[in-house]
Chimera marker file (.cmm) of the C-alpha trace (Angstrom):
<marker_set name="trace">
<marker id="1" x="10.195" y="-0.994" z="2.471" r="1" g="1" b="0" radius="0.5"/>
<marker id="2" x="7.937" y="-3.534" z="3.733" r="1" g="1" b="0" radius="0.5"/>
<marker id="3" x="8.437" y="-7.134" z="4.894" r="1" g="1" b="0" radius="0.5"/>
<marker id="4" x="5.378" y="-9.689" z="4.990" r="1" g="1" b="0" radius="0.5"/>
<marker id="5" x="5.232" y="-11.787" z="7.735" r="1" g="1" b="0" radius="0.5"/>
<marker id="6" x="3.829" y="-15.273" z="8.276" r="1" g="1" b="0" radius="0.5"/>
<marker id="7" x="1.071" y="-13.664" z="10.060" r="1" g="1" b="0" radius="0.5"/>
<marker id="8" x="0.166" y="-11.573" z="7.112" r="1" g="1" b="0" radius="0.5"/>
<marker id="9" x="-0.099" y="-14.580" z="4.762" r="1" g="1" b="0" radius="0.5"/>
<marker id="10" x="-2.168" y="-16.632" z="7.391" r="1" g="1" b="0" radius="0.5"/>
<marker id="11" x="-4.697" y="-13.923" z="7.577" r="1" g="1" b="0" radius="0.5"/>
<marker id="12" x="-5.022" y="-13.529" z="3.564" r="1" g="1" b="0" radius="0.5"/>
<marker id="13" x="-5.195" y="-17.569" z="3.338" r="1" g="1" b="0" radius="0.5"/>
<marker id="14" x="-7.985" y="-17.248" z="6.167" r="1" g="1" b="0" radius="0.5"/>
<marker id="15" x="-10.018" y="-14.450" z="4.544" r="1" g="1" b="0" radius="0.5"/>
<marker id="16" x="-9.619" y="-16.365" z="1.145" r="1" g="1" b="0" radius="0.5"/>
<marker id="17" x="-10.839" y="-19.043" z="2.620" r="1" g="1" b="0" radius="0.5"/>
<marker id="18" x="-13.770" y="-17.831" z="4.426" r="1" g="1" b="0" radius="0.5"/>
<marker id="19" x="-15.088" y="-15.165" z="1.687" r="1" g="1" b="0" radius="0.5"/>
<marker id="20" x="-14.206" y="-18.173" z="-0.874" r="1" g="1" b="0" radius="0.5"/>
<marker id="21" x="-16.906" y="-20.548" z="1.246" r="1" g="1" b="0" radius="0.5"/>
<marker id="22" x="-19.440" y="-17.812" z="1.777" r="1" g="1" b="0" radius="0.5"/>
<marker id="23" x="-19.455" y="-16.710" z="-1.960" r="1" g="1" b="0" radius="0.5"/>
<marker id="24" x="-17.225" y="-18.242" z="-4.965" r="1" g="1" b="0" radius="0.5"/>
<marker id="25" x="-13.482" y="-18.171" z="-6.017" r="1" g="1" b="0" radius="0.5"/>
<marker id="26" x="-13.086" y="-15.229" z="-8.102" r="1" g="1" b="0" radius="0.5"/>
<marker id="27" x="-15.409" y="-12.808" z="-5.481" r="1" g="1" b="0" radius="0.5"/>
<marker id="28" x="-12.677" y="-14.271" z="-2.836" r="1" g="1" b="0" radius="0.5"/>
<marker id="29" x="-9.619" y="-13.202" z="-5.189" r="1" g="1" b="0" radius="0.5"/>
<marker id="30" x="-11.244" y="-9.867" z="-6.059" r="1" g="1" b="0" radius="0.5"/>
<marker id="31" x="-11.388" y="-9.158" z="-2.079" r="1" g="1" b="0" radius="0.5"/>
<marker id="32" x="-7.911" y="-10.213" z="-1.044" r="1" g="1" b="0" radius="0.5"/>
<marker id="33" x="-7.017" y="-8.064" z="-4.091" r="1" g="1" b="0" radius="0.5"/>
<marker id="34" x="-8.354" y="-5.149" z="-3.273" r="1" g="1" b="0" radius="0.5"/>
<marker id="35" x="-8.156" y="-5.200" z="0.763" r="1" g="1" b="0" radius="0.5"/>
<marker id="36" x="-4.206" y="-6.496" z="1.028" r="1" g="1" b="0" radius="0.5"/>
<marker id="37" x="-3.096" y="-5.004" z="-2.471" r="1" g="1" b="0" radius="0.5"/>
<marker id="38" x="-5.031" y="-1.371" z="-1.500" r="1" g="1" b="0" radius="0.5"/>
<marker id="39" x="-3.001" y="-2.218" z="2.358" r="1" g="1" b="0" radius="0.5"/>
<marker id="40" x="0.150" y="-3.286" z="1.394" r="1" g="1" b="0" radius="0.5"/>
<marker id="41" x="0.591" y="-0.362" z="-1.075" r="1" g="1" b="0" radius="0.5"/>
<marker id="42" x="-0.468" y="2.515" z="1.328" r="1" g="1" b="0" radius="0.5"/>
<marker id="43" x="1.622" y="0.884" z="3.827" r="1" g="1" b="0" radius="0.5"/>
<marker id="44" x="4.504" y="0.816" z="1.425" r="1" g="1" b="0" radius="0.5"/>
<marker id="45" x="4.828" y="4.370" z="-0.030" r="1" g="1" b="0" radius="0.5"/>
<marker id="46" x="3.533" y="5.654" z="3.300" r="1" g="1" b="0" radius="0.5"/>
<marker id="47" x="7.342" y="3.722" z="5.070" r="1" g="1" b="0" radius="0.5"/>
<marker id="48" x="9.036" y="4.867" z="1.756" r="1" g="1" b="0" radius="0.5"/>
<marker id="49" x="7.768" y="8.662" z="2.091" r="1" g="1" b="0" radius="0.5"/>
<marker id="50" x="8.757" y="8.347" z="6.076" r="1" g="1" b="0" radius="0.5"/>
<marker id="51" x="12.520" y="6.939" z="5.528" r="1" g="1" b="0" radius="0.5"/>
<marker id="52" x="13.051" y="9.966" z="2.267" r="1" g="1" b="0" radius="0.5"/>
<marker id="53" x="11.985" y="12.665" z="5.070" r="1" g="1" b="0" radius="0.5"/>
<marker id="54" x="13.759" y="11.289" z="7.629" r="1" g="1" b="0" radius="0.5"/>
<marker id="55" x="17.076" y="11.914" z="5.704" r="1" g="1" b="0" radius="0.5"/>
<marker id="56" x="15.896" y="15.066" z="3.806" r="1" g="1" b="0" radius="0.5"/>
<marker id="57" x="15.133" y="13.312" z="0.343" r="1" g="1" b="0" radius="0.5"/>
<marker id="58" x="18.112" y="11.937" z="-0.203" r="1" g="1" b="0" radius="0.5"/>
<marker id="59" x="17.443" y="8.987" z="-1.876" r="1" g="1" b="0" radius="0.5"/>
<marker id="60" x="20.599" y="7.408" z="-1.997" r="1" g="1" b="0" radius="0.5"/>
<marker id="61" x="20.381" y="7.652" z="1.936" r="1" g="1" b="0" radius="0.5"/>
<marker id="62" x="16.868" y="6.506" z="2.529" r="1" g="1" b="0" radius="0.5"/>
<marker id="63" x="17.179" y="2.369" z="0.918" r="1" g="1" b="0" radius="0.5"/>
<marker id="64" x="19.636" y="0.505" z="-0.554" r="1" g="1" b="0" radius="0.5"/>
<marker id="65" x="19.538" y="-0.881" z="-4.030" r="1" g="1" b="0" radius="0.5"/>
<marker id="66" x="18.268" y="-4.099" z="-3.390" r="1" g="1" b="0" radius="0.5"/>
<marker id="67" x="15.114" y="-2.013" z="-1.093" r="1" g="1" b="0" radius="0.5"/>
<marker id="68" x="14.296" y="0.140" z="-3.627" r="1" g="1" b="0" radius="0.5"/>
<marker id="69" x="14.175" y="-2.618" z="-6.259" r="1" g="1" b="0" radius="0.5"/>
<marker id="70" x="11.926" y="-4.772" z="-4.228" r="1" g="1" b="0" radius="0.5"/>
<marker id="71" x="9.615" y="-1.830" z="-3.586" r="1" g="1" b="0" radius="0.5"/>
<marker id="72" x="9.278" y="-1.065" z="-7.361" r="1" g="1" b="0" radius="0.5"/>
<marker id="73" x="8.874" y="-4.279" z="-8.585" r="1" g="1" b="0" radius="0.5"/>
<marker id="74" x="6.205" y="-5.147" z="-5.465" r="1" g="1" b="0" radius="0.5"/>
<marker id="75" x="4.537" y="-1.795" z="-6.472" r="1" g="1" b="0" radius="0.5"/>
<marker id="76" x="4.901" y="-3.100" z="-9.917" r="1" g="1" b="0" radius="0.5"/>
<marker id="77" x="2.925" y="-6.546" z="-9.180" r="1" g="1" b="0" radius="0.5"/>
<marker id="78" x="0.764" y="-4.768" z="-6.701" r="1" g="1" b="0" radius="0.5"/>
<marker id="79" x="-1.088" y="-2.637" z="-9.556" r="1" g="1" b="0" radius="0.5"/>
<marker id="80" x="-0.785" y="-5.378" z="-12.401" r="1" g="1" b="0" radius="0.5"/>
<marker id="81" x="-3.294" y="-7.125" z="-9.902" r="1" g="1" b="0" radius="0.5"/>
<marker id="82" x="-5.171" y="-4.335" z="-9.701" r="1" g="1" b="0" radius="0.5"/>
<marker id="83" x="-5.940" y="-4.559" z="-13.233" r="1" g="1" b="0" radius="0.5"/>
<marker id="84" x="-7.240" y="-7.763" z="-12.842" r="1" g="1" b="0" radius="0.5"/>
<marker id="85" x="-9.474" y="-7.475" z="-10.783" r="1" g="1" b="0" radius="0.5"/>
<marker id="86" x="-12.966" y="-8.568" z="-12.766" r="1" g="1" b="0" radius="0.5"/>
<marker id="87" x="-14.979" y="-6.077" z="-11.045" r="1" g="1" b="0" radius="0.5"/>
<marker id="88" x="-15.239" y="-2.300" z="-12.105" r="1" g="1" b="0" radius="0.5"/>
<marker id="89" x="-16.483" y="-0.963" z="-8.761" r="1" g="1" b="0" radius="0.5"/>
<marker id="90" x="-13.348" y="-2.758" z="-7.453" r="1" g="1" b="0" radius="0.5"/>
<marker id="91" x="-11.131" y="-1.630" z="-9.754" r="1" g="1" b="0" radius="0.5"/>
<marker id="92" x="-11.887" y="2.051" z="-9.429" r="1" g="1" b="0" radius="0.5"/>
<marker id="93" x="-12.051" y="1.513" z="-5.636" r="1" g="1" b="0" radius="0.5"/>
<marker id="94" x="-8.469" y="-0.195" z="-5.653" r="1" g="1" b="0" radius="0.5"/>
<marker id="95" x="-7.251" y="3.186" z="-7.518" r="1" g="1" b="0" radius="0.5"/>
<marker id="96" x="-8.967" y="5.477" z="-6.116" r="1" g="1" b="0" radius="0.5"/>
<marker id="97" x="-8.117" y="5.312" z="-2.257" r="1" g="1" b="0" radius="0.5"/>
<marker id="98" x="-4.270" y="5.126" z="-2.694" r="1" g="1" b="0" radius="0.5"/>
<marker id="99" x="-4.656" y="8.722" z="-4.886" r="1" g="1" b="0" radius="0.5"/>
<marker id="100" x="-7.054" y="9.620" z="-2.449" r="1" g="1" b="0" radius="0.5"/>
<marker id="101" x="-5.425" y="8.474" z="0.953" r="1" g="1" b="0" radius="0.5"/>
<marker id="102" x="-1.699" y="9.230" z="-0.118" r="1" g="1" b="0" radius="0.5"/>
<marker id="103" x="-2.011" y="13.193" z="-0.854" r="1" g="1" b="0" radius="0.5"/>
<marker id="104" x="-4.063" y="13.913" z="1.693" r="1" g="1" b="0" radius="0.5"/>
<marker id="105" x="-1.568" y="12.173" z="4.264" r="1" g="1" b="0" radius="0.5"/>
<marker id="106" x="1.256" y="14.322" z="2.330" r="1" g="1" b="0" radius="0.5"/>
<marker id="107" x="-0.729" y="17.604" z="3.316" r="1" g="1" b="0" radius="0.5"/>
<marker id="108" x="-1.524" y="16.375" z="7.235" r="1" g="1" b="0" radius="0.5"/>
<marker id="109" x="2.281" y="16.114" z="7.274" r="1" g="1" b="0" radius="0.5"/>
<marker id="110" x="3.114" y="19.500" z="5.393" r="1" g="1" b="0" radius="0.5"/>
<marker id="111" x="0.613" y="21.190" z="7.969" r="1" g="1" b="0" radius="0.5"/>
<marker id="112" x="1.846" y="19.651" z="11.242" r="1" g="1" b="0" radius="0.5"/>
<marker id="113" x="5.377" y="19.952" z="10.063" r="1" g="1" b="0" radius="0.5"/>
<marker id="114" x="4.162" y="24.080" z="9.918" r="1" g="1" b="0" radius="0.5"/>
<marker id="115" x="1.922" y="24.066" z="12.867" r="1" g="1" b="0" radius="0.5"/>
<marker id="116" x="5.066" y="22.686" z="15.061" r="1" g="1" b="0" radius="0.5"/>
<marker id="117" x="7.453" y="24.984" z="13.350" r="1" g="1" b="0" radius="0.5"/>
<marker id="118" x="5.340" y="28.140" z="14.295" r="1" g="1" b="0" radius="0.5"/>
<marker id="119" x="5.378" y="26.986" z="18.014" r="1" g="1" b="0" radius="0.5"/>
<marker id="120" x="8.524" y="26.085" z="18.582" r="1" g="1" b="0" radius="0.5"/>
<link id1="1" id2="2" r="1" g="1" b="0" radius="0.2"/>
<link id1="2" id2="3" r="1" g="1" b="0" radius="0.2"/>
<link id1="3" id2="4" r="1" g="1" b="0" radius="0.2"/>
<link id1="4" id2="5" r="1" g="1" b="0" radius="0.2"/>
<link id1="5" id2="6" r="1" g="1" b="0" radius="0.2"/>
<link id1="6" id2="7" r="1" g="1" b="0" radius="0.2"/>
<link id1="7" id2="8" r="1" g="1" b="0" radius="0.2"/>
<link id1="8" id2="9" r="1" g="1" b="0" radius="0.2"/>
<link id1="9" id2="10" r="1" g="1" b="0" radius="0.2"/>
<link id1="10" id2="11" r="1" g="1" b="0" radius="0.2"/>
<link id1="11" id2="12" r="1" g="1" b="0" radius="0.2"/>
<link id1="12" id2="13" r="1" g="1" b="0" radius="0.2"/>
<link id1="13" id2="14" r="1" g="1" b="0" radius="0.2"/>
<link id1="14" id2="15" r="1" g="1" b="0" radius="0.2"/>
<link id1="15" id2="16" r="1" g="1" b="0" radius="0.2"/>
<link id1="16" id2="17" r="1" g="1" b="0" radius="0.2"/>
<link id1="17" id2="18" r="1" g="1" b="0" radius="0.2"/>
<link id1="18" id2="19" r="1" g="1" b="0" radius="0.2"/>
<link id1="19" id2="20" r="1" g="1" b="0" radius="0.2"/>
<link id1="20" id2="21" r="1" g="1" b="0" radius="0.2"/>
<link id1="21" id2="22" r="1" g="1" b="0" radius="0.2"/>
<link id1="22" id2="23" r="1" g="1" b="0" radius="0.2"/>
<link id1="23" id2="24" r="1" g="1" b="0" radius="0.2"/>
<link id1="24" id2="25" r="1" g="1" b="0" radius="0.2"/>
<link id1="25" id2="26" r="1" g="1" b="0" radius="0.2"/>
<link id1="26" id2="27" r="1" g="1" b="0" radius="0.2"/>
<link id1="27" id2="28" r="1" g="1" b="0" radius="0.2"/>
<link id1="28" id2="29" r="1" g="1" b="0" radius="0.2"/>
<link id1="29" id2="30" r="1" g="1" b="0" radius="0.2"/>
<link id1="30" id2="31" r="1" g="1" b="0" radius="0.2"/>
<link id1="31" id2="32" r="1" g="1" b="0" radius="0.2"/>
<link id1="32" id2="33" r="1" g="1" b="0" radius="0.2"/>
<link id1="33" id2="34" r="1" g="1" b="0" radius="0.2"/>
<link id1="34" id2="35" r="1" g="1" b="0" radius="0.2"/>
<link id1="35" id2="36" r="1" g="1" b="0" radius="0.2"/>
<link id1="36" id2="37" r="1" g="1" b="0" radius="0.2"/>
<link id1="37" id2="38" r="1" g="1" b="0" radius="0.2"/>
<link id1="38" id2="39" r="1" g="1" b="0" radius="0.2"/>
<link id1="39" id2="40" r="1" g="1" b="0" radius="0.2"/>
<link id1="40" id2="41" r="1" g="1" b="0" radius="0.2"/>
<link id1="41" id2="42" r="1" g="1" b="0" radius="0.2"/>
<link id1="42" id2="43" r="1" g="1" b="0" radius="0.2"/>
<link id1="43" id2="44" r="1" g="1" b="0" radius="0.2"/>
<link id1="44" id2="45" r="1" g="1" b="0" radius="0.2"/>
<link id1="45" id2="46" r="1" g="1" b="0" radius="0.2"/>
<link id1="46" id2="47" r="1" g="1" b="0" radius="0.2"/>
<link id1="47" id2="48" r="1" g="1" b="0" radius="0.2"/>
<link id1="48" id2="49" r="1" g="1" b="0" radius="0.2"/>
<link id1="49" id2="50" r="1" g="1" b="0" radius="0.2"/>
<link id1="50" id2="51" r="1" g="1" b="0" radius="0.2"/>
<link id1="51" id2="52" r="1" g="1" b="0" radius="0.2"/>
<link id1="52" id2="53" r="1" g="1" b="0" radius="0.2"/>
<link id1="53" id2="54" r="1" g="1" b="0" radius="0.2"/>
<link id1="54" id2="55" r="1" g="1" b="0" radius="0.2"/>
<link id1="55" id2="56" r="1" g="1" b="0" radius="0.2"/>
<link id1="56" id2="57" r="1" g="1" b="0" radius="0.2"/>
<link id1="57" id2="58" r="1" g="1" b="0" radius="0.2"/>
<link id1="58" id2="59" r="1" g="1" b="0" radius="0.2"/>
<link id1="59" id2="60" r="1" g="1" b="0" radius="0.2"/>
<link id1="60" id2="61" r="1" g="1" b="0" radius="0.2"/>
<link id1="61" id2="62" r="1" g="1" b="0" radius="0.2"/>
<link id1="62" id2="63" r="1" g="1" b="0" radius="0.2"/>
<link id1="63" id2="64" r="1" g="1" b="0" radius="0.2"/>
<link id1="64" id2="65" r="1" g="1" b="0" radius="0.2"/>
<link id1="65" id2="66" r="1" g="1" b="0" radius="0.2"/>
<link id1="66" id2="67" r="1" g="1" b="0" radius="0.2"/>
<link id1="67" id2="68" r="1" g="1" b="0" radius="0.2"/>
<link id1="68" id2="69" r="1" g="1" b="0" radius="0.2"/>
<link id1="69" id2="70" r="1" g="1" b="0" radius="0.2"/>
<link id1="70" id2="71" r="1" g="1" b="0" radius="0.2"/>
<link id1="71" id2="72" r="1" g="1" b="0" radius="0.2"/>
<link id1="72" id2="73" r="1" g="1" b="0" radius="0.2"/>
<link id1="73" id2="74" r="1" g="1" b="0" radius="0.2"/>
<link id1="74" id2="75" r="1" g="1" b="0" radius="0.2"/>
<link id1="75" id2="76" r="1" g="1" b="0" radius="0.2"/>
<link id1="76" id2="77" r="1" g="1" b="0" radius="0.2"/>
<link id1="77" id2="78" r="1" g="1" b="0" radius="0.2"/>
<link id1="78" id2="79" r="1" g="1" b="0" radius="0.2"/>
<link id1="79" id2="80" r="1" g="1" b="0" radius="0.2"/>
<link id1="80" id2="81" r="1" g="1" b="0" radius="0.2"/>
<link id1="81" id2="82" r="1" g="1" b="0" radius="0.2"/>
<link id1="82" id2="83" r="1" g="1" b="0" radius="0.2"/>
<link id1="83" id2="84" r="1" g="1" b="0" radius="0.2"/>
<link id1="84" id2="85" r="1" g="1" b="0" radius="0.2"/>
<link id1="85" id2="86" r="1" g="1" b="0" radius="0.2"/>
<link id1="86" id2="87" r="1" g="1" b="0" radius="0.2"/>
<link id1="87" id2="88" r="1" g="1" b="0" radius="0.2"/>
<link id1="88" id2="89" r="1" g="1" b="0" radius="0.2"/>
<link id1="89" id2="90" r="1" g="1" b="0" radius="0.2"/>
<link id1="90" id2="91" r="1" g="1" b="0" radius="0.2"/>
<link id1="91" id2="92" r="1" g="1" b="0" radius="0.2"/>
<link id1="92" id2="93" r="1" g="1" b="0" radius="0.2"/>
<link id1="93" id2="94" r="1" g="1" b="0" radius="0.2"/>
<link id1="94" id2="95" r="1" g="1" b="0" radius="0.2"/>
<link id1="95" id2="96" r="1" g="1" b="0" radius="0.2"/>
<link id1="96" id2="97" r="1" g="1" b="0" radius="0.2"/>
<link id1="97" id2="98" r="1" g="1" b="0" radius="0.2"/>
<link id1="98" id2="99" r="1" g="1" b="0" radius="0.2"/>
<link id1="99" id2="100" r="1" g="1" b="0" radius="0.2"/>
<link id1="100" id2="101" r="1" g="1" b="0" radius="0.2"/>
<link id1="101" id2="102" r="1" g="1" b="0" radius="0.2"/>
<link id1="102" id2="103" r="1" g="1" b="0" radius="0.2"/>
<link id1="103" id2="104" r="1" g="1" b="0" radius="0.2"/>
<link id1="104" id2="105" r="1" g="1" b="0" radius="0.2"/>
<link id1="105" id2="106" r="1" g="1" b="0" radius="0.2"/>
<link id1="106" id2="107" r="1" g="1" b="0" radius="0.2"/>
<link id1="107" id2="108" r="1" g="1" b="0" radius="0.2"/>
<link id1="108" id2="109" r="1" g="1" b="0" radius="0.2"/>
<link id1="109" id2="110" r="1" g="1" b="0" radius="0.2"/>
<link id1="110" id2="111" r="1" g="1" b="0" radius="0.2"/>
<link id1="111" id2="112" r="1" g="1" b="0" radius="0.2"/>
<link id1="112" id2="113" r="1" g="1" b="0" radius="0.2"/>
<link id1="113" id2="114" r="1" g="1" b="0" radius="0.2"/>
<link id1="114" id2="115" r="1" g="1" b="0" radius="0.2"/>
<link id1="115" id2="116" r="1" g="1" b="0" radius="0.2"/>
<link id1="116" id2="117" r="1" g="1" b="0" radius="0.2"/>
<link id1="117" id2="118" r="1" g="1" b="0" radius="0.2"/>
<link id1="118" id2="119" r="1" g="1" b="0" radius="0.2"/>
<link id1="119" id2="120" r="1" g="1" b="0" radius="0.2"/>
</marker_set>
């Protein structure tokens, strides 16, 4: 599961900041909703789908307790943002790449896993 750094949190106050001067507060909110949220989220179940493979779904092996409650209650806050985001377009978009992104990274993995199994 995934750590934010101070780095991270500089970036989102900059981009706040800048896409808060250019255009108002809630368009500047709806962005760093949608950009870090989408980010974060991929980049979450994408660590949490590495660390279950990497010890054969075993999820008792992959996190600890305290991991796997932070990454459900992060996922948890993660979409109840998504849902308030005040744009539609946004909203679907915030959906719709994590269900897009995530499956079709599960089948590039299925298919290299097979690909490197026939030629070894």
């Amino acid at each position: 599961m995934m750590k934010i750094s101070k780095k991270i949190w500089i970036s989102i106050a900059l981009v706040f900041g800048m896409v808060w001067h250019m255009g108002n507060f809630y368009a500047a909110l709806d962005y760093v909703i949608l950009i870090y949220g989408d980010l974060y989220f991929i980049t979450d179940v994408s660590l949490v789908y590495m660390r279950l493979k990497d010890v054969h779904f075993n999820f008792r092996k992959a996190a600890t307790t305290r991991e796997w409650t932070r990454f459900l209650i992060s996922s948890v806050v993660i979409w109840l943002l998504f849902f308030s985001l005040r744009s539609e377009f946004a909203f679907l978009l915030a959906i719709l790449f994590p269900l897009i992104l995530l499956p079709g990274l599960l089948i590039y993995d299925i298919c290299a896993t097979y690909i490197r199994k026939l030629f070894n």
